[in-house]
MIRO-183090 format. One record per atom (N, C-alpha, C): atom name; residue number from 0; x, y negated, z. Coordinates in steps of 0.1 Angstrom, whole numbers, plus 2048, in hexadecimal, padded with zeros to 3 digits. Layout:
! residues N
<marba atom="CA" n="NUM" u="X" v="Y" w="Z"/>
...
***
This chain:
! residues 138
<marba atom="N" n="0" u="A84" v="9B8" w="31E"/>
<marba atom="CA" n="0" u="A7E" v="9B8" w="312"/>
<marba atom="C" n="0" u="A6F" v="9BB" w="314"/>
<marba atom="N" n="1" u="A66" v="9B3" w="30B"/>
<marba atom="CA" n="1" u="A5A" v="9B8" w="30C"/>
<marba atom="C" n="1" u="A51" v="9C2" w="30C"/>
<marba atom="N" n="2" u="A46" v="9C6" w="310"/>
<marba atom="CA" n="2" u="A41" v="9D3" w="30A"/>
<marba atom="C" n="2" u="A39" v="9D1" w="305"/>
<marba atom="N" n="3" u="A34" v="9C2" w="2FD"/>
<marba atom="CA" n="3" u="A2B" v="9C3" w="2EF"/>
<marba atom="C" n="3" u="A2B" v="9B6" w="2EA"/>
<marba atom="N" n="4" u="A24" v="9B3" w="2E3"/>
<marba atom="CA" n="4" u="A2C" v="9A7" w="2DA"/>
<marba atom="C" n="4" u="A1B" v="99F" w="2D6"/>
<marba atom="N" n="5" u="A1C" v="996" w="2D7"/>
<marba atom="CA" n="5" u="A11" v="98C" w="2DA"/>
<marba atom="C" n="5" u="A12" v="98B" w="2C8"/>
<marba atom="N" n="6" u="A06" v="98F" w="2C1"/>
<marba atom="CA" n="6" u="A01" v="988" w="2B1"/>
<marba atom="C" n="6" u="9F9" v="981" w="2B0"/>
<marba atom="N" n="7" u="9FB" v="975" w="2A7"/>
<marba atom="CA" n="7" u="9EC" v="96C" w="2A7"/>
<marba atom="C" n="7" u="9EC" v="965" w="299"/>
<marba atom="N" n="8" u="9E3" v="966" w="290"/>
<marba atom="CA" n="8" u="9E3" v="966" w="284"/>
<marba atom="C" n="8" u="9D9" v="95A" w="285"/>
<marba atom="N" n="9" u="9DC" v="953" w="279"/>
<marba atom="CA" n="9" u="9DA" v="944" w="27B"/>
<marba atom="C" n="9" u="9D6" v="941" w="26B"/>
<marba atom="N" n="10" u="9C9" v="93C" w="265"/>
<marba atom="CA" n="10" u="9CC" v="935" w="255"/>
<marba atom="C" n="10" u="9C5" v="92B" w="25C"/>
<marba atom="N" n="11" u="9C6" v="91F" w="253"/>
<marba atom="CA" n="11" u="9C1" v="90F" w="256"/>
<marba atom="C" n="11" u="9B6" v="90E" w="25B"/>
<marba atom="N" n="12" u="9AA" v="916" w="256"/>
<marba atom="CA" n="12" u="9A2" v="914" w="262"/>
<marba atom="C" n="12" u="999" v="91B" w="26F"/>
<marba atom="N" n="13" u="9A4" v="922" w="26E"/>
<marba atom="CA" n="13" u="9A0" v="929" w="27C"/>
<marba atom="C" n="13" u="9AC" v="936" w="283"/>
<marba atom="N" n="14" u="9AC" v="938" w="28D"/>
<marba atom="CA" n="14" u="9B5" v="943" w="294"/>
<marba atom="C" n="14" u="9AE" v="953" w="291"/>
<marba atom="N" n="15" u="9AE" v="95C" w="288"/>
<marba atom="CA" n="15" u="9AA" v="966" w="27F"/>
<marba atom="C" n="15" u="9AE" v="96F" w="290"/>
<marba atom="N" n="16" u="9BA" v="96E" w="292"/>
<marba atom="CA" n="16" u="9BF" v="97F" w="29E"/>
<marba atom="C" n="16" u="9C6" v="978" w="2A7"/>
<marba atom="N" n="17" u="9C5" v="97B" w="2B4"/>
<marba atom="CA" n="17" u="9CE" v="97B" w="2BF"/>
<marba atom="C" n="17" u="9CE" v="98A" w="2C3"/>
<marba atom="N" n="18" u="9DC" v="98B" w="2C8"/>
<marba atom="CA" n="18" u="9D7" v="995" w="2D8"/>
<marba atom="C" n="18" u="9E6" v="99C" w="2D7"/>
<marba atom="N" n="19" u="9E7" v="9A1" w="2DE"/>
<marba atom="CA" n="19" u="9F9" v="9AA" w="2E5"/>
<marba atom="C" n="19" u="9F6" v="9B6" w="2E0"/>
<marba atom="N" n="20" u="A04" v="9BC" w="2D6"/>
<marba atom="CA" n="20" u="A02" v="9C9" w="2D0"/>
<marba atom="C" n="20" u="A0E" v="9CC" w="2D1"/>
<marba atom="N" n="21" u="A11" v="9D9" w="2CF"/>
<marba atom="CA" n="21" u="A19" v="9E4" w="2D1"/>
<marba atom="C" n="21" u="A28" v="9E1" w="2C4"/>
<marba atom="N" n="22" u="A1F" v="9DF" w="2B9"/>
<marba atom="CA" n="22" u="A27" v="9DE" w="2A8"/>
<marba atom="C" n="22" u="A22" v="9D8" w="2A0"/>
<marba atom="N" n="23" u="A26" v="9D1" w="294"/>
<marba atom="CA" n="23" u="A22" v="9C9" w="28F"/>
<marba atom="C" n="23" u="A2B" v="9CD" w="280"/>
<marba atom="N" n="24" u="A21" v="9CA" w="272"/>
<marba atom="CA" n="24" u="A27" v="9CE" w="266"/>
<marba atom="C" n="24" u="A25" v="9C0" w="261"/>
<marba atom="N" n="25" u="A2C" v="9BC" w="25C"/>
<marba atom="CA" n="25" u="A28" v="9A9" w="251"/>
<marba atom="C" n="25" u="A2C" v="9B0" w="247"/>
<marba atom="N" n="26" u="A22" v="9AB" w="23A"/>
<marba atom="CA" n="26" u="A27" v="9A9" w="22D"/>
<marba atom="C" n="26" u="A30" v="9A2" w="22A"/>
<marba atom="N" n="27" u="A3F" v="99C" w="22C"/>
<marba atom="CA" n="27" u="A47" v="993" w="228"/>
<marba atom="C" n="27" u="A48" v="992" w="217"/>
<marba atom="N" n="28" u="A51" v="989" w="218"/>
<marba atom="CA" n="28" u="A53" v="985" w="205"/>
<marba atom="C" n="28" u="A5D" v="992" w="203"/>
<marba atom="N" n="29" u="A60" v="994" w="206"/>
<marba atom="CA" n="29" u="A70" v="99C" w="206"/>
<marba atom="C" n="29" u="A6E" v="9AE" w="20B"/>
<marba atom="N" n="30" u="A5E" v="9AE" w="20F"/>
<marba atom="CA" n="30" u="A5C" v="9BB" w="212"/>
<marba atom="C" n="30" u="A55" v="9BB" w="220"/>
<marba atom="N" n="31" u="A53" v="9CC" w="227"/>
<marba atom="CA" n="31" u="A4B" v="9C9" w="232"/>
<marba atom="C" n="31" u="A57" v="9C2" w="23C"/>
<marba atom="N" n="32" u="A51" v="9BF" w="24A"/>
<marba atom="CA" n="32" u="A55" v="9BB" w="256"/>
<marba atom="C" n="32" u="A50" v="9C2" w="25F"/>
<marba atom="N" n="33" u="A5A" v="9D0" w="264"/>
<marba atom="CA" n="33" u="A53" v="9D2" w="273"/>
<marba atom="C" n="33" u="A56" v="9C9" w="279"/>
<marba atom="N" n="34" u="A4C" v="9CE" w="286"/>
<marba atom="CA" n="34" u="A53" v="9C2" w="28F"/>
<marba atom="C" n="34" u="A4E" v="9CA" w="2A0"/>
<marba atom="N" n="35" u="A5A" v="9CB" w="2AA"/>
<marba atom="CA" n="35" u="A57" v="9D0" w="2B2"/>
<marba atom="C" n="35" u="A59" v="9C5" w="2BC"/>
<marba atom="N" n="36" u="A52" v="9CA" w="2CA"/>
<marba atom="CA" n="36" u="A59" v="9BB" w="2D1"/>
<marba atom="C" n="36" u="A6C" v="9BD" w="2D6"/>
<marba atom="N" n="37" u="A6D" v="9B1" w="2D8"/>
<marba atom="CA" n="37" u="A7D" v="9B1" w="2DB"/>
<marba atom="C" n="37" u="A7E" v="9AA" w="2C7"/>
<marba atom="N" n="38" u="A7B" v="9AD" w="2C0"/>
<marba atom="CA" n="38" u="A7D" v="9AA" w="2B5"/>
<marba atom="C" n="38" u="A87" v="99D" w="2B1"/>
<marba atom="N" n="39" u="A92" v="999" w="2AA"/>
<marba atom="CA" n="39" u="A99" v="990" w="2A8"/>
<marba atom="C" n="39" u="A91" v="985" w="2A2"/>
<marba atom="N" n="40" u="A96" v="97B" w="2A2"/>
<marba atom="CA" n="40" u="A8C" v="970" w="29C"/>
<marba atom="C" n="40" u="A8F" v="96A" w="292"/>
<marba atom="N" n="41" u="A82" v="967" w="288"/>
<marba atom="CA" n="41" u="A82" v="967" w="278"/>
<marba atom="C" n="41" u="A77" v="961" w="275"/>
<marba atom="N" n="42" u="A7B" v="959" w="26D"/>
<marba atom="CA" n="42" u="A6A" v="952" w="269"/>
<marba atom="C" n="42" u="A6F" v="958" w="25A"/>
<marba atom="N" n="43" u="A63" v="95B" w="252"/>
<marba atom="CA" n="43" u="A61" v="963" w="241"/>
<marba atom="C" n="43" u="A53" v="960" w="23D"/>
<marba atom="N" n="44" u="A56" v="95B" w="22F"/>
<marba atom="CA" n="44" u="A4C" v="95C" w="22B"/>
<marba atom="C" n="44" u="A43" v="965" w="225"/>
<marba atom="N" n="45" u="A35" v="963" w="224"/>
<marba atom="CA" n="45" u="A2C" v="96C" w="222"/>
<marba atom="C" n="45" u="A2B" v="974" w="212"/>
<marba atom="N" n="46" u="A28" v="980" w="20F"/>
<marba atom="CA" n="46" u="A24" v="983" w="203"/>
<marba atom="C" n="46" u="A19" v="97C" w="1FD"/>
<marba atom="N" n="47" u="A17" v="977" w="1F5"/>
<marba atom="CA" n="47" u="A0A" v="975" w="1ED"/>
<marba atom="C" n="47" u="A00" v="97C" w="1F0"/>
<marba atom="N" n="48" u="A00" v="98A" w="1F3"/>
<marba atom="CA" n="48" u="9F3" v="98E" w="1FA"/>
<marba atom="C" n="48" u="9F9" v="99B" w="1FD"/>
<marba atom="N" n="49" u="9F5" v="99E" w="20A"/>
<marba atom="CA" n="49" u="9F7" v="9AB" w="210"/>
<marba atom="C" n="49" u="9EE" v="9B1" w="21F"/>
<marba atom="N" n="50" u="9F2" v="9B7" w="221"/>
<marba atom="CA" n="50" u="9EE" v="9BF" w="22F"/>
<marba atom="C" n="50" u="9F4" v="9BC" w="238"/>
<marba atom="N" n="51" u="9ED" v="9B6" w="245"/>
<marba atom="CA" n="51" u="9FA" v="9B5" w="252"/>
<marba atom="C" n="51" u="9EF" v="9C4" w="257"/>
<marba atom="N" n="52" u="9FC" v="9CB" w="25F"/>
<marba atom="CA" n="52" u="9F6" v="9D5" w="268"/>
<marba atom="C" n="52" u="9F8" v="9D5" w="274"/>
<marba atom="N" n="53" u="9F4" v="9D7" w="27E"/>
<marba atom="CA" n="53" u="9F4" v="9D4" w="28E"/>
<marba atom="C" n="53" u="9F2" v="9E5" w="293"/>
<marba atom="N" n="54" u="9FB" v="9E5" w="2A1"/>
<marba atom="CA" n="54" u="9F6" v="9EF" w="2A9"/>
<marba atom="C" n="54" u="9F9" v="9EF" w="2B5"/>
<marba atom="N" n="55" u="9EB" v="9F2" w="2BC"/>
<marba atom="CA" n="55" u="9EA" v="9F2" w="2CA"/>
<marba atom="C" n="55" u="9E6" v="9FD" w="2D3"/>
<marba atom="N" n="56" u="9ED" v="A09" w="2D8"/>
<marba atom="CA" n="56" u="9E9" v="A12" w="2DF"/>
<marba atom="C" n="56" u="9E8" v="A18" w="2D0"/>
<marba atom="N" n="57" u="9D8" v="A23" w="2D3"/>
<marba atom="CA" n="57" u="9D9" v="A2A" w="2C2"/>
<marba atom="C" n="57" u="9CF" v="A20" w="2BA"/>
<marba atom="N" n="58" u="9CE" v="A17" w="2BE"/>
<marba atom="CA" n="58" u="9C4" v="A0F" w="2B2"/>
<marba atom="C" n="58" u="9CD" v="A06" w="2AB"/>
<marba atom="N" n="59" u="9C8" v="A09" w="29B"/>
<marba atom="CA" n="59" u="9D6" v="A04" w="290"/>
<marba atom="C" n="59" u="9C7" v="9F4" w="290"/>
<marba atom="N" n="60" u="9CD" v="9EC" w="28B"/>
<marba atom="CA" n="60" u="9C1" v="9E3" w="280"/>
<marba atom="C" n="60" u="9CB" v="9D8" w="275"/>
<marba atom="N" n="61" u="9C3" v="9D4" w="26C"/>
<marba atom="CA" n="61" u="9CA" v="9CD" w="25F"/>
<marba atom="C" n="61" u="9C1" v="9C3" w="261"/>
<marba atom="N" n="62" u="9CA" v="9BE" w="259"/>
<marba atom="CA" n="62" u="9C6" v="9AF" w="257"/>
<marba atom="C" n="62" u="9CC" v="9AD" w="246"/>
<marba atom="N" n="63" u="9BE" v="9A7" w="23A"/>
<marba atom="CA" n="63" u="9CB" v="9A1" w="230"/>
<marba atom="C" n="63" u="9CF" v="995" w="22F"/>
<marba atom="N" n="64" u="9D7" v="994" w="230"/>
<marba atom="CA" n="64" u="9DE" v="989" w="22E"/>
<marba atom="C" n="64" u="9E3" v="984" w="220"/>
<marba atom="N" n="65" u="9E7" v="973" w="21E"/>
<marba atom="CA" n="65" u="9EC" v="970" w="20F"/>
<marba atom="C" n="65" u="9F5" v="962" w="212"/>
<marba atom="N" n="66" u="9FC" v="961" w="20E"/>
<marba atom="CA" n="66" u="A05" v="955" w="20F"/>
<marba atom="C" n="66" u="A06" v="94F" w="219"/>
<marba atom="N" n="67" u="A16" v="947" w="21E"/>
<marba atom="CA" n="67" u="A13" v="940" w="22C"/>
<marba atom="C" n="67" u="A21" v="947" w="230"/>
<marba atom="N" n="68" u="A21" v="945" w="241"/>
<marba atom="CA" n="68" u="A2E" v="945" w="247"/>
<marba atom="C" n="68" u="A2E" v="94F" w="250"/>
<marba atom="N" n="69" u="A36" v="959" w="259"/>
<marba atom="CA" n="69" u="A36" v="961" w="25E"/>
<marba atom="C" n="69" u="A41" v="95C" w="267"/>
<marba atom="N" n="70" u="A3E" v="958" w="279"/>
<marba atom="CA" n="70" u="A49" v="952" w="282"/>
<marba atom="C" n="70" u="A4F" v="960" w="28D"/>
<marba atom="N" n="71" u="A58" v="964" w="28C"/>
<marba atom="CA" n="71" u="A59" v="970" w="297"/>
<marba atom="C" n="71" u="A63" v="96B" w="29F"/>
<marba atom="N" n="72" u="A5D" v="972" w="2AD"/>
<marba atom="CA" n="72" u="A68" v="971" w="2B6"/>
<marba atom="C" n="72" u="A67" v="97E" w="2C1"/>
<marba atom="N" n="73" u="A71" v="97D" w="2CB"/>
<marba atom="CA" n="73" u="A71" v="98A" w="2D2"/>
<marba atom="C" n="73" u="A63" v="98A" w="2D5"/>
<marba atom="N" n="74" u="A5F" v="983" w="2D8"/>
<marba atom="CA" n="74" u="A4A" v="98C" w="2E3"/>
<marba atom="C" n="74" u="A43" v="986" w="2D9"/>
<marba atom="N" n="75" u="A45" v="980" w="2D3"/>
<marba atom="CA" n="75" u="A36" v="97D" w="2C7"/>
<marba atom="C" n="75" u="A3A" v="97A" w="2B4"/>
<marba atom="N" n="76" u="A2C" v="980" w="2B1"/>
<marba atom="CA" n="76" u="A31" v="976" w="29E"/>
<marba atom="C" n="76" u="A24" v="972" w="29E"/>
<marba atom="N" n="77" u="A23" v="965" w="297"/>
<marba atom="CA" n="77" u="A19" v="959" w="292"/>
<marba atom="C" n="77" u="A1B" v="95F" w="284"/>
<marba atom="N" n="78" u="A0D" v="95E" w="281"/>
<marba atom="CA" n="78" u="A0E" v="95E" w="277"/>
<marba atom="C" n="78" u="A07" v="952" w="26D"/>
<marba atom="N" n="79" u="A0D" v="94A" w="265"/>
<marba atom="CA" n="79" u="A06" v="941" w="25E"/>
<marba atom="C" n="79" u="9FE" v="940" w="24F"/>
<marba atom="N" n="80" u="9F4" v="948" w="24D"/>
<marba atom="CA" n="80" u="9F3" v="948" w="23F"/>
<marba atom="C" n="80" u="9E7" v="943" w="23B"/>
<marba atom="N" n="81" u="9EA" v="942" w="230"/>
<marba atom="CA" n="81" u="9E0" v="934" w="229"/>
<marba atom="C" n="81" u="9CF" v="93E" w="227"/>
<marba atom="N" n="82" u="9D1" v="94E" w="227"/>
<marba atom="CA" n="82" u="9C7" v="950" w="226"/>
<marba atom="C" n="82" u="9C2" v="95F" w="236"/>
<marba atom="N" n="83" u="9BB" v="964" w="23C"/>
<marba atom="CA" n="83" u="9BB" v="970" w="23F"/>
<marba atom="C" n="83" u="9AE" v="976" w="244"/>
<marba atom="N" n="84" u="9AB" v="983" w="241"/>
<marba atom="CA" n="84" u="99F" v="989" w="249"/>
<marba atom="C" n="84" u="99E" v="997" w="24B"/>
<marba atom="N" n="85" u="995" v="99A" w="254"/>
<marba atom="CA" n="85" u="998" v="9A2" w="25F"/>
<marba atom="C" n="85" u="98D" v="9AA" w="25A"/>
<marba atom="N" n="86" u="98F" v="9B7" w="258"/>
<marba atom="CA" n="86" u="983" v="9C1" w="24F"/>
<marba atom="C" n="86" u="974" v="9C0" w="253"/>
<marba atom="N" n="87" u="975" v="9BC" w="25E"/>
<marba atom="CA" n="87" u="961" v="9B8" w="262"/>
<marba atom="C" n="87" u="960" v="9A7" w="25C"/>
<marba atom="N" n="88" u="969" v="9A7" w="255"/>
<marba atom="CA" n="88" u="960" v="993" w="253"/>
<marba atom="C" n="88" u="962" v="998" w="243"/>
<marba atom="N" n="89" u="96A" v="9A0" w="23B"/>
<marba atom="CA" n="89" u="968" v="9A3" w="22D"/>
<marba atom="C" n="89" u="95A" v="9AC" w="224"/>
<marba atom="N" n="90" u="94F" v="9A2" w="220"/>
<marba atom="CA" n="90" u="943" v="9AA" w="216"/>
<marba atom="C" n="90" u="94A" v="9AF" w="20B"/>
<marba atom="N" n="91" u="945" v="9C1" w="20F"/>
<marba atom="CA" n="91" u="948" v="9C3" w="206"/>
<marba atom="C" n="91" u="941" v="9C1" w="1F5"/>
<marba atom="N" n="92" u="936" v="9BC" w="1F5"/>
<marba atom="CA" n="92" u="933" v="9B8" w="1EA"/>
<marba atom="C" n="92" u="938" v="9B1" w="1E0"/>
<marba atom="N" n="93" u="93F" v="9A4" w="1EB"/>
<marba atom="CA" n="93" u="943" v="998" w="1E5"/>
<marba atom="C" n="93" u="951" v="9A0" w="1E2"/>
<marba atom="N" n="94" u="959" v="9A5" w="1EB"/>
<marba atom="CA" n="94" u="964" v="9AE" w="1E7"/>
<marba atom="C" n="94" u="966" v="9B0" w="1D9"/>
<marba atom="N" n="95" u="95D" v="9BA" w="1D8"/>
<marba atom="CA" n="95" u="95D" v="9C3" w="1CC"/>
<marba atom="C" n="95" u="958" v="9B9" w="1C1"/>
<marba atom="N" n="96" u="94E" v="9AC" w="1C1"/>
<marba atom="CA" n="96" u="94E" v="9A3" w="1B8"/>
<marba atom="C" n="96" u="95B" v="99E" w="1B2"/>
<marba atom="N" n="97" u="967" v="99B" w="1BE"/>
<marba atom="CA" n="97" u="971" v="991" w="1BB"/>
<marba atom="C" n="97" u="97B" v="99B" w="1B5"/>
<marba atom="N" n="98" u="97D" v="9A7" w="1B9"/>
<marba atom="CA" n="98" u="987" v="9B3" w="1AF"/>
<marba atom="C" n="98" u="97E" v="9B4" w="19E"/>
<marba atom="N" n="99" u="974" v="9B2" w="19F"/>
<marba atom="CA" n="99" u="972" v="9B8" w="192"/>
<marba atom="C" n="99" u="978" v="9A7" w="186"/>
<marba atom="N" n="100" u="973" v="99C" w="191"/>
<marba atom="CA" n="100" u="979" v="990" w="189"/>
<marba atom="C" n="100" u="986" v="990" w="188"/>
<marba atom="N" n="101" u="989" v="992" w="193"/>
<marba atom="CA" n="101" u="9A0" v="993" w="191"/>
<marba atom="C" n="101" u="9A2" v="9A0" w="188"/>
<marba atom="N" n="102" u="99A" v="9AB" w="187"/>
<marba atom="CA" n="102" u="99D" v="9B1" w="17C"/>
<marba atom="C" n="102" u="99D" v="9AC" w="16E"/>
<marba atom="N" n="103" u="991" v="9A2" w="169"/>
<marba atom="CA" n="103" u="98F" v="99E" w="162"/>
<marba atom="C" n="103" u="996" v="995" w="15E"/>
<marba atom="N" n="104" u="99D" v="98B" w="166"/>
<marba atom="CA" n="104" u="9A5" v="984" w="161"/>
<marba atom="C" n="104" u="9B3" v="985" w="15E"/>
<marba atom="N" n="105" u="9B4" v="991" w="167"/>
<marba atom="CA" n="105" u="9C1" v="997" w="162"/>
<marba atom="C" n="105" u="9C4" v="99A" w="155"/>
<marba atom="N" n="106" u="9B6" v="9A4" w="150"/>
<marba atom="CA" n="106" u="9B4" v="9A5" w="143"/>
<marba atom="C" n="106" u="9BA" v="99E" w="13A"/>
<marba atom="N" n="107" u="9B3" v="992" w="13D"/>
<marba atom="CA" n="107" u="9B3" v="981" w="133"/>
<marba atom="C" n="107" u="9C0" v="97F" w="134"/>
<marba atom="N" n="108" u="9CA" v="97B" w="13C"/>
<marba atom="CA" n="108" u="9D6" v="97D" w="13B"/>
<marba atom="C" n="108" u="9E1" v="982" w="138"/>
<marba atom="N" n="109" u="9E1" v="992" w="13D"/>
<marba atom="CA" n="109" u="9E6" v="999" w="135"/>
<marba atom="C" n="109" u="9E7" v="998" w="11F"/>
<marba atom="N" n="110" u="9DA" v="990" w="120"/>
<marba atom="CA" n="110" u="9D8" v="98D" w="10E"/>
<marba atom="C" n="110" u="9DC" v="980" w="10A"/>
<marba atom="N" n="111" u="9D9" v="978" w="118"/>
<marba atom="CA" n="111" u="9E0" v="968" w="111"/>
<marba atom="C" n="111" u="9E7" v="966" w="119"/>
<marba atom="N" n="112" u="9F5" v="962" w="10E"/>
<marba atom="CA" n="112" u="A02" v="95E" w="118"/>
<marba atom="C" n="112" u="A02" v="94C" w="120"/>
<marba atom="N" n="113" u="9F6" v="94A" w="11A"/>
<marba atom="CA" n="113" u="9F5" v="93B" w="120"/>
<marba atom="C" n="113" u="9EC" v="93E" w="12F"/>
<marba atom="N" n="114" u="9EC" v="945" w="130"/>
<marba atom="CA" n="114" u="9E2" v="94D" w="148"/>
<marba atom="C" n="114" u="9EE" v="94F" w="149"/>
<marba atom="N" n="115" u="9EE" v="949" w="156"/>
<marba atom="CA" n="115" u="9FA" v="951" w="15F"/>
<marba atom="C" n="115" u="9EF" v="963" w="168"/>
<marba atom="N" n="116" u="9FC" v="968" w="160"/>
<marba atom="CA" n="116" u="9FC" v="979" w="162"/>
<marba atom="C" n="116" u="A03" v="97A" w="16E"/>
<marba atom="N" n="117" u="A0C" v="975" w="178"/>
<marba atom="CA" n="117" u="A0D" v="973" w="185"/>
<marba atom="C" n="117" u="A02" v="973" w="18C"/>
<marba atom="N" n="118" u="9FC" v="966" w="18B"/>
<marba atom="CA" n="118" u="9F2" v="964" w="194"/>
<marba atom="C" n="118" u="9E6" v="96A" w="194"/>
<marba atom="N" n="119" u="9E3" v="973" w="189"/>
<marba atom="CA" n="119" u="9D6" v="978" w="185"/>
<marba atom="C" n="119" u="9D8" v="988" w="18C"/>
<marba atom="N" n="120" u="9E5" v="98B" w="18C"/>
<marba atom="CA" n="120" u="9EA" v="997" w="18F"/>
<marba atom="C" n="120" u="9E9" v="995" w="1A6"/>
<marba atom="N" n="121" u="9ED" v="98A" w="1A7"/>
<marba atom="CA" n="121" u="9EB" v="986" w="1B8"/>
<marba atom="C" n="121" u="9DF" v="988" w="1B9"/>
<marba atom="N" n="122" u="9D6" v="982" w="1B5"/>
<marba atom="CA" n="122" u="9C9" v="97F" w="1B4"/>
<marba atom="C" n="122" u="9C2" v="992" w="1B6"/>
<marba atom="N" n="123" u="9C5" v="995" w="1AC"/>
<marba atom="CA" n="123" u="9C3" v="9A4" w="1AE"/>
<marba atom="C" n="123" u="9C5" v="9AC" w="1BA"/>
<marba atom="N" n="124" u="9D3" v="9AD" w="1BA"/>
<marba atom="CA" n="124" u="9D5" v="9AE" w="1C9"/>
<marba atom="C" n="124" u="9CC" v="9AD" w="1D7"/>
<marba atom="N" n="125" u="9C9" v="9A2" w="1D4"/>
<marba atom="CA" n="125" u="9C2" v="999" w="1E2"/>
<marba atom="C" n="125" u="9B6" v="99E" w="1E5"/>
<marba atom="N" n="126" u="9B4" v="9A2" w="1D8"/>
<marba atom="CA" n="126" u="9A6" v="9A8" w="1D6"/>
<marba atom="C" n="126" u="9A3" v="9B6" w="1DB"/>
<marba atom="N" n="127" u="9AB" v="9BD" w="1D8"/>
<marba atom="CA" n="127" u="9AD" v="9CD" w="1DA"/>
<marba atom="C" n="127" u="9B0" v="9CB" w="1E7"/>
<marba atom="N" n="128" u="9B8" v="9C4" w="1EE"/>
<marba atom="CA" n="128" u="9BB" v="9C9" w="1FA"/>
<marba atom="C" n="128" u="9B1" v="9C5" w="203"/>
<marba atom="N" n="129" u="9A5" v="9B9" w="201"/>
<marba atom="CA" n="129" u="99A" v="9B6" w="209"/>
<marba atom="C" n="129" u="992" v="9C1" w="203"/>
<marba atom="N" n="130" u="990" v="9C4" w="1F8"/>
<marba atom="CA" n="130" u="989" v="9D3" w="1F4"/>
<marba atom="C" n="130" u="988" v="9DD" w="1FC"/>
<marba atom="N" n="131" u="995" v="9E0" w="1FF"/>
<marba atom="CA" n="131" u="99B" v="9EC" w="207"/>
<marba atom="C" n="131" u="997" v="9ED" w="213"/>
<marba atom="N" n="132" u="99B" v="9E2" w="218"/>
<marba atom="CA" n="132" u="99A" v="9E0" w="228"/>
<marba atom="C" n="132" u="988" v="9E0" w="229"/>
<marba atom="N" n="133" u="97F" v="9D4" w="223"/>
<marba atom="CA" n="133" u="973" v="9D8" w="222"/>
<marba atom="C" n="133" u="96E" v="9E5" w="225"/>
<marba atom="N" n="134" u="971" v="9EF" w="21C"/>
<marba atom="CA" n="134" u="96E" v="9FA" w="219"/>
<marba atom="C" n="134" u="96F" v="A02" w="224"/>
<marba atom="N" n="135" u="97A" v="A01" w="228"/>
<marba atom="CA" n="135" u="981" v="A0C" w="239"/>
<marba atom="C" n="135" u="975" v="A05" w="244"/>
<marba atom="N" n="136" u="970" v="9F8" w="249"/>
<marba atom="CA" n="136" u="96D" v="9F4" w="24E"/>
<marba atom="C" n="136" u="960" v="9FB" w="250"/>
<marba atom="N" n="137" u="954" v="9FF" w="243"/>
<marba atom="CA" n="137" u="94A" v="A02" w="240"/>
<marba atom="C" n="137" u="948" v="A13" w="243"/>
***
């Protein structure tokens, strides 16, 4: 069995993470995914927006992630999602711009049943958790 597990995170235009780590957390649809190496194999899809977490030796790092596919096998997971970034490529300005609009629209939503209140509610999400991560980074 292995002694670490090769991650490499992938959206359409470009390779966001490589490298061999110790553990691995996916946001699945269905909930988290540890993932240790030796790990059984499973492909799952991704939450609409979440946190992957990684750990190597004592350094933890996140990544957020949002939609897309998650491929596991004993020594490695691919990860495929349509969006992700890594807390030194998230401003936080622009951050904090885009939570106060997903707040806002949530708003609008919440009042008219003709917005999808799903997606306004993701949207939020996506926002706070590049917020978050921004923030820890700084």
């Amino acid at each position: 069995m292995p002694d670490t597990i090769y991650l490499e995170v992938v959206i359409p235009e470009r390779k966001v993470f490589e490298a061999n780590v110790d553990r691995v957390e996916v946001p699945g649809l269905n909930g988290e995914i540890g993932i240790l190496p030796g790990h059984a194999a499973l492909i799952s899809q991704l939450k609409p927006a979440g946190l992957l977490t990684y750990h190597k030796g004592d350094e933890k790092g996140e990544i957020a992630i949002s939609d897309g596919f998650v491929e596991i096998s004993e020594d490695r997971v691919i990860v495929l999602a349509d969006r992700a970034a890594r807390p030194e490529e998230i401003d936080l300005t622009e951050a904090l711009k885009l939570k106060d609009v997903a707040e806002r629209e949530l708003q609008k939503a919440l009042s008219n049943p003709d917005l999808d209140i799903t997606r306004a509610t993701i949207e939020l999400e996506r926002a706070s958790i590049a917020l978050d991560l921004a923030e820890k980074s700084k």
